[in-house]
BATOR-646889 format. One record per residue (C-alpha): residue number from 1; residue in three letters; x, y, z. Coordinates in steps of 0.001 Angstrom, whole numbers. Layout:
BEGIN
> NUM_ALA_X_Y_Z
...
% end
This chain:
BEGIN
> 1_UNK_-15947_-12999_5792
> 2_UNK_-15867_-11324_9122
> 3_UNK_-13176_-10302_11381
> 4_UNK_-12398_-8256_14743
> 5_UNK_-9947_-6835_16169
> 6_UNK_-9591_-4349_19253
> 7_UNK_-6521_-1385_18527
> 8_UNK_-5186_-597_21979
> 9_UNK_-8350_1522_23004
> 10_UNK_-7955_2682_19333
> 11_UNK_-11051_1629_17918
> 12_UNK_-12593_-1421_16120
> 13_UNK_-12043_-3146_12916
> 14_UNK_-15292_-5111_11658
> 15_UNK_-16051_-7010_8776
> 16_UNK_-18858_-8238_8077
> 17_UNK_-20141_-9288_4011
> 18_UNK_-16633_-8641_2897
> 19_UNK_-17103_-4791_4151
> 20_UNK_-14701_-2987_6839
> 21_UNK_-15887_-1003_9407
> 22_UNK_-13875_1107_11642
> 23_UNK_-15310_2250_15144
> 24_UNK_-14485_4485_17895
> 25_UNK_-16899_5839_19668
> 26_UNK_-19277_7681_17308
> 27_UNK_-16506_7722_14402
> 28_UNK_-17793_5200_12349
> 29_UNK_-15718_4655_9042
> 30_UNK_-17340_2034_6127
> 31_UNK_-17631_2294_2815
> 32_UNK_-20864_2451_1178
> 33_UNK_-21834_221_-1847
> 34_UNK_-25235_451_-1534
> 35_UNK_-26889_2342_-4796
> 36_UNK_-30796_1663_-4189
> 37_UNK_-31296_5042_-2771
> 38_UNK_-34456_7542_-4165
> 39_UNK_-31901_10937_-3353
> 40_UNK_-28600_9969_-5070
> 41_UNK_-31071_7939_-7963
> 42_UNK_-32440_11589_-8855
> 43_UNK_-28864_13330_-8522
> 44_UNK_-27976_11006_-10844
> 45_UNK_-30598_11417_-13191
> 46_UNK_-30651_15354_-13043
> 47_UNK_-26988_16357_-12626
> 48_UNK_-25875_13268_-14584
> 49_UNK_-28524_12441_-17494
> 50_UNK_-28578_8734_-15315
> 51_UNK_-31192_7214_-17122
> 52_UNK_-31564_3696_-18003
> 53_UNK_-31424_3956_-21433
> 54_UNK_-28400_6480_-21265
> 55_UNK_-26481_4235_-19000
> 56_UNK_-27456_991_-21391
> 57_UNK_-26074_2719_-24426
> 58_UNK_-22779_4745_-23036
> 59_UNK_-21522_756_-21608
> 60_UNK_-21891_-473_-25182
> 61_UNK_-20142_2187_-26822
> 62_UNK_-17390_2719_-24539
> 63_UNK_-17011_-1012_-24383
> 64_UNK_-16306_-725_-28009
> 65_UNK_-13961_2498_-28157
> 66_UNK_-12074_1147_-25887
> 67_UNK_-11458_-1756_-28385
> 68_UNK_-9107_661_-30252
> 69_UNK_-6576_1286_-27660
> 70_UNK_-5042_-2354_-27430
> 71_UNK_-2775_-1453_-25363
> 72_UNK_-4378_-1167_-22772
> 73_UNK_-6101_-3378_-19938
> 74_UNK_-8927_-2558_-18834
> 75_UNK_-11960_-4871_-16668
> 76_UNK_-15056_-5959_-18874
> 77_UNK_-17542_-5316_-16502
> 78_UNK_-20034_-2830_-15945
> 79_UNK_-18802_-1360_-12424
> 80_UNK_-15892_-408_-13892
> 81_UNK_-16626_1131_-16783
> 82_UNK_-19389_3425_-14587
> 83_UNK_-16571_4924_-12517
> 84_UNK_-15200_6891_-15379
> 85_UNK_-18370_7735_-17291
> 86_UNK_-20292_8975_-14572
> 87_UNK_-17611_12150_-13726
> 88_UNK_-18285_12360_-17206
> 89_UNK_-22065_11906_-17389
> 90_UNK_-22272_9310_-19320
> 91_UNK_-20881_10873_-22360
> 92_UNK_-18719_7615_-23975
> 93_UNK_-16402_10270_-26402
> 94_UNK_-15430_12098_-23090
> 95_UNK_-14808_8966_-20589
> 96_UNK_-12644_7433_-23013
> 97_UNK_-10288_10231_-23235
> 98_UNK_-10164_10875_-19414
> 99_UNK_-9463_6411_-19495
> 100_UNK_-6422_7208_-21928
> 101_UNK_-5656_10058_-19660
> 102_UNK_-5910_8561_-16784
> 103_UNK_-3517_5565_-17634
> 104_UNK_-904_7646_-19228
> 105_UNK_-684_9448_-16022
> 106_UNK_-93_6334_-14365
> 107_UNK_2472_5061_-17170
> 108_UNK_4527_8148_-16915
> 109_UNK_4351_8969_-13085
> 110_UNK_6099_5385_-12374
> 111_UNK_7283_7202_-8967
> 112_UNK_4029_7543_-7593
> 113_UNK_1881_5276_-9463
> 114_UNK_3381_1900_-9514
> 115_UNK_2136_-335_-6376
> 116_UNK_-178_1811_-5144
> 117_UNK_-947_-318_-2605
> 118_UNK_-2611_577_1581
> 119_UNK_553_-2120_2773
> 120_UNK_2982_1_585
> 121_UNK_1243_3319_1965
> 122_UNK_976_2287_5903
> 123_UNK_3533_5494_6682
> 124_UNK_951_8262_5823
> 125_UNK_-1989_5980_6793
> 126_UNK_-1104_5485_9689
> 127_UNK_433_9687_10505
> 128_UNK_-3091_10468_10651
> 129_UNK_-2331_12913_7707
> 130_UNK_-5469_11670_5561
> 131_UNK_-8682_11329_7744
> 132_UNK_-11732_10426_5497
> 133_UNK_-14673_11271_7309
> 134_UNK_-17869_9650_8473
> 135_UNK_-20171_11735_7403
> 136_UNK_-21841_12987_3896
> 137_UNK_-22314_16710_3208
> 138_UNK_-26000_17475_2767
> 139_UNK_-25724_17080_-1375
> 140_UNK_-23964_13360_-509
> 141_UNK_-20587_13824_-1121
> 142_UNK_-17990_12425_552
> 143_UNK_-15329_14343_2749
> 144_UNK_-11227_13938_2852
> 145_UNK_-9316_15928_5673
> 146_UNK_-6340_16050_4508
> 147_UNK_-3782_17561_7599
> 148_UNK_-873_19254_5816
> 149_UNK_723_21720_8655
> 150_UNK_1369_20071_11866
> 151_UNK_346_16673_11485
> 152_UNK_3403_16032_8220
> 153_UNK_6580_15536_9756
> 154_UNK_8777_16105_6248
> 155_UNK_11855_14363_8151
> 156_UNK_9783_10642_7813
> 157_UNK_7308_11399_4662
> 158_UNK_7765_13138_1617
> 159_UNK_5184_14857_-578
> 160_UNK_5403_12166_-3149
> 161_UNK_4204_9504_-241
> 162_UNK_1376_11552_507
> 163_UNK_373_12338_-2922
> 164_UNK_5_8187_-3512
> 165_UNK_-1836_8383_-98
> 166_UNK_-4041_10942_-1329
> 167_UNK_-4453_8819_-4798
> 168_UNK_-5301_5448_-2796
> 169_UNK_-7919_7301_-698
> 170_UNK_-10008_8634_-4030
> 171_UNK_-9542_5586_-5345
> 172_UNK_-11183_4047_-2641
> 173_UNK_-13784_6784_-2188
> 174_UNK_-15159_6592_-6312
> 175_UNK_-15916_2946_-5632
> 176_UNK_-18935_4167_-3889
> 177_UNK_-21498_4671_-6393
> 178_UNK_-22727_7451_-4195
> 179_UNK_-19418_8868_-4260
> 180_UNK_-19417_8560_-7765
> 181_UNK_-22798_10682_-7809
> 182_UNK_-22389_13316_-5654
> 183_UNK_-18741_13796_-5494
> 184_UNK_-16202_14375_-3233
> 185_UNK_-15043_17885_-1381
> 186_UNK_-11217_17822_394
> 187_UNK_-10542_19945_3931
> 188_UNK_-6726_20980_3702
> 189_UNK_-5715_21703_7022
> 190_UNK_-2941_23874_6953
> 191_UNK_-2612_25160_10496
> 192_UNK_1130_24440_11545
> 193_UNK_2661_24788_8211
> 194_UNK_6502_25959_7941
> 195_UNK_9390_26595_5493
> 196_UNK_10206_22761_5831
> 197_UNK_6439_22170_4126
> 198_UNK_6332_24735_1581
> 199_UNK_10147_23180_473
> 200_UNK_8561_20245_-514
> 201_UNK_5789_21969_-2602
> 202_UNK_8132_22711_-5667
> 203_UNK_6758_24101_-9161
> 204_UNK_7505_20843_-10941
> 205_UNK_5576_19047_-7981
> 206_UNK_2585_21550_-8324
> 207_UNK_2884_20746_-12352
> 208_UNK_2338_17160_-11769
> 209_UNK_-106_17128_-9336
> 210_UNK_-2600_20267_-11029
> 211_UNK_-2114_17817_-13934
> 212_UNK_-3501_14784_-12300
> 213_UNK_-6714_16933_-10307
> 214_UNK_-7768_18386_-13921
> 215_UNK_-7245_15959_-16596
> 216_UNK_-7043_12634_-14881
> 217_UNK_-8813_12498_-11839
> 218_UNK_-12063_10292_-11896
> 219_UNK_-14236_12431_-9807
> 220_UNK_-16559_15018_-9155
> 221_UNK_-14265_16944_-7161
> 222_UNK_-16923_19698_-5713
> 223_UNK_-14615_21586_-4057
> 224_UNK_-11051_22146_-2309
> 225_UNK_-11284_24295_1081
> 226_UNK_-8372_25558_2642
> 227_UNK_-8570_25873_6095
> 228_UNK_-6062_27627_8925
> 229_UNK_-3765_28810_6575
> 230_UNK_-659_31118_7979
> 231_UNK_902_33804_5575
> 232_UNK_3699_31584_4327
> 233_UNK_842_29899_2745
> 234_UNK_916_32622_380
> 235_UNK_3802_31198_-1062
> 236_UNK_2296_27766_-1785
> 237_UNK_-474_29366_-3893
> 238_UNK_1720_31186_-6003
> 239_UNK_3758_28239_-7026
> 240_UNK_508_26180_-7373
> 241_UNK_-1715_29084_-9345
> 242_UNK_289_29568_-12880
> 243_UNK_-1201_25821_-13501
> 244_UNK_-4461_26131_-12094
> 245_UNK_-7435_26370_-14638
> 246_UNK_-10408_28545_-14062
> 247_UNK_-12480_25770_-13452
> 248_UNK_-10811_24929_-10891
> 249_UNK_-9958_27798_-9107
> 250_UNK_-14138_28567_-8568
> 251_UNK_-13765_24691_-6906
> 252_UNK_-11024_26707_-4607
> 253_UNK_-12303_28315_-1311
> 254_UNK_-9941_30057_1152
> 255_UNK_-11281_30133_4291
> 256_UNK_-8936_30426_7035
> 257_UNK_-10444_30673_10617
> 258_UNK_-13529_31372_8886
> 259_UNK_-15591_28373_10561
> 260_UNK_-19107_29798_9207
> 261_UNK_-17482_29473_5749
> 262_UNK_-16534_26036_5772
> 263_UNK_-20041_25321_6821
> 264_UNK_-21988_26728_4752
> 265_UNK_-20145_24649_2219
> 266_UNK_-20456_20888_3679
> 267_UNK_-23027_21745_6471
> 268_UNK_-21885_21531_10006
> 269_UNK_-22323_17553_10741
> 270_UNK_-19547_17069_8138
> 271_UNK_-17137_18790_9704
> 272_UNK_-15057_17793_12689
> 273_UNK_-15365_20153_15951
> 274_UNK_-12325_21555_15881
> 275_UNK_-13084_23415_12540
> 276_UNK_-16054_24697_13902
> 277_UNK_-18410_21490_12877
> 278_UNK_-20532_19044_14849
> 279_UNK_-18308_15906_14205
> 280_UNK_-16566_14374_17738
> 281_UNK_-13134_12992_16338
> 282_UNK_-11834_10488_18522
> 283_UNK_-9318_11332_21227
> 284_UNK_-7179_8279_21138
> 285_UNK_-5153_8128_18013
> 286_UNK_-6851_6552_15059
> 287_UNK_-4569_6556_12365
> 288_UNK_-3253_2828_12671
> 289_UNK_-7407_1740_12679
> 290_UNK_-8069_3941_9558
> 291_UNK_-4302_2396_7875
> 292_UNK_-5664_-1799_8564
> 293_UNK_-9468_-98_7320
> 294_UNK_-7470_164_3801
> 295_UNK_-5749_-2793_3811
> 296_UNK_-8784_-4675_3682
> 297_UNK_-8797_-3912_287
> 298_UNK_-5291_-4992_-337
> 299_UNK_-6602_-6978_-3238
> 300_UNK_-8853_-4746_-4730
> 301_UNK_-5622_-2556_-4843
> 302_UNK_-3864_-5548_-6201
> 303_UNK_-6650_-6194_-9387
> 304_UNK_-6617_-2196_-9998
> 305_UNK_-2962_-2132_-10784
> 306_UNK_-2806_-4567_-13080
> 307_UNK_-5429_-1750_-15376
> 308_UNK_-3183_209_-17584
> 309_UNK_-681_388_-20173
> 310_UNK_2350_-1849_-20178
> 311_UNK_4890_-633_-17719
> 312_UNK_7733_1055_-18213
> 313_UNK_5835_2558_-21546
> 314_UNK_5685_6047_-21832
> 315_UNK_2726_7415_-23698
% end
């Protein structure tokens, strides 16, 4: 399948193979399916006890565990079962918990779980809130700027929309076996933040959402950096920090105007310019390129939401 299409000086969509790519300039956006690679082979097989024989008997068992939950659907095949058990190295006991997990959270979160779809989503697609970038870190993982200050007008979109946004963009990210290798790190981009944000950051919001980042969340999530915060941001954290597990908060890093910082994390090529990084963001507006980049996998979406437990059944 291939297709083009120019977006107003925007940018251009590609598709070539059945996979998007998004251009402008030197932004280049396209996921990565590719696993034949010697660097993110050994990551596997060091960080991940990847081996063949590993790999050959955690599909078999947790193929059979899964057996006795029959309530819920789940794929056959082998690429799906590998995006759960490699966050959890391969142990089958530990992936099929975070499955159950996983799909509860979806059963019982109807609000921001049901249709998660990019043509359901095109709002905060398109705001330019959720940028995922171009570029690995040097240790391979993938990047998500996510622009919560300035960028978030709370009069259109509501936390809840970008929450699925921010759902539908890992989703999309841990098909990647790479991604599902090395991980993923998140920018939050605070610079611009007001009352009218932190309003929408209630304690039964940050309950939900701490819930979802460390039981059910599919991913290596490496680490969280928060980035031009102003002191109201103060007030955010302490809502947030009653639910936040020690684990995670060593995965936290405050850096403020600290560029320096944020490098020395995810290595200056990673990083767009304007946080103190090597990466040329387009000028023209790209957020209507990166929304149609999603919705090429409109029926990906589609099959994934049909996983789970019956709806309307709490667990």
């Amino acid at each position: 399948m291939s297709r083009q299409r120019d977006q107003d000086g925007g940018g251009t969509i590609t598709g070539v193979r059945d996979v998007p790519c998004f251009k402008v300039d030197d932004f280049v956006l396209m996921a990565d399916f590719d696993d034949n690679d010697e660097f993110f082979r050994e990551k596997a097989k060091k960080e991940l006890r990847e081996t063949p024989e590993v790999v050959q008997q955690a599909l078999k068992d947790i193929k059979v565990m899964v057996q006795g939950e029959p309530d819920l659907t789940l794929p056959e095949d082998d690429e799906f079962f590998q995006k759960f058990l490699r966050p959890c190295k391969w142990y089958p006991k530990s992936t099929y918990e975070l499955l159950k997990r996983f799909y509860k959270f979806r059963a019982n979160h109807p609000r921001h779980c049901d249709n998660l779809l990019p043509s359901n989503e095109k709002k905060v697609l398109s705001a330019e809130i959720l940028i995922p970038l171009p570029d690995r870190t040097p240790n391979g993982c993938r990047v998500l700027l996510i622009n919560a200050g300035r960028k978030w007008n709370t009069k259109e979109i509501s936390i809840d929309e970008i929450f699925r946004s921010v759902m539908l963009s890992l989703d999309a990210a841990m098909a990647e076996p790479k991604t599902q290798i090395a991980g993923v790190h998140v920018i939050l981009n605070m610079e611009g933040m007001s009352l009218r944000h932190v309003a929408q950051l209630t304690p039964t919001f940050a309950a939900m959402l701490t819930d979802w980042v460390q039981r059910c969340l599919p991913c290596r999530l490496k680490g969280i950096h928060i980035v031009n915060q102003p002191f109201i941001f103060n007030m955010v954290y302490a809502v947030f920090k009653p639910f936040l597990l020690e684990k995670t908060q060593k995965r936290l890093h405050f850096h403020g105007t600290d560029r320096d910082a944020l490098i020395s994390h995810l290595g200056a090529k990673s990083v767009p310019t304007d946080l103190g990084g090597e990466m040329v963001l387009p000028k023209v507006p790209i957020g209507e390129g990166i929304c149609e980049y999603f919705c090429w996998y409109e029926k990906e979406f589609e099959a994934s939401n049909k996983c789970g437990y019956p709806s309307g059944k709490r667990r």
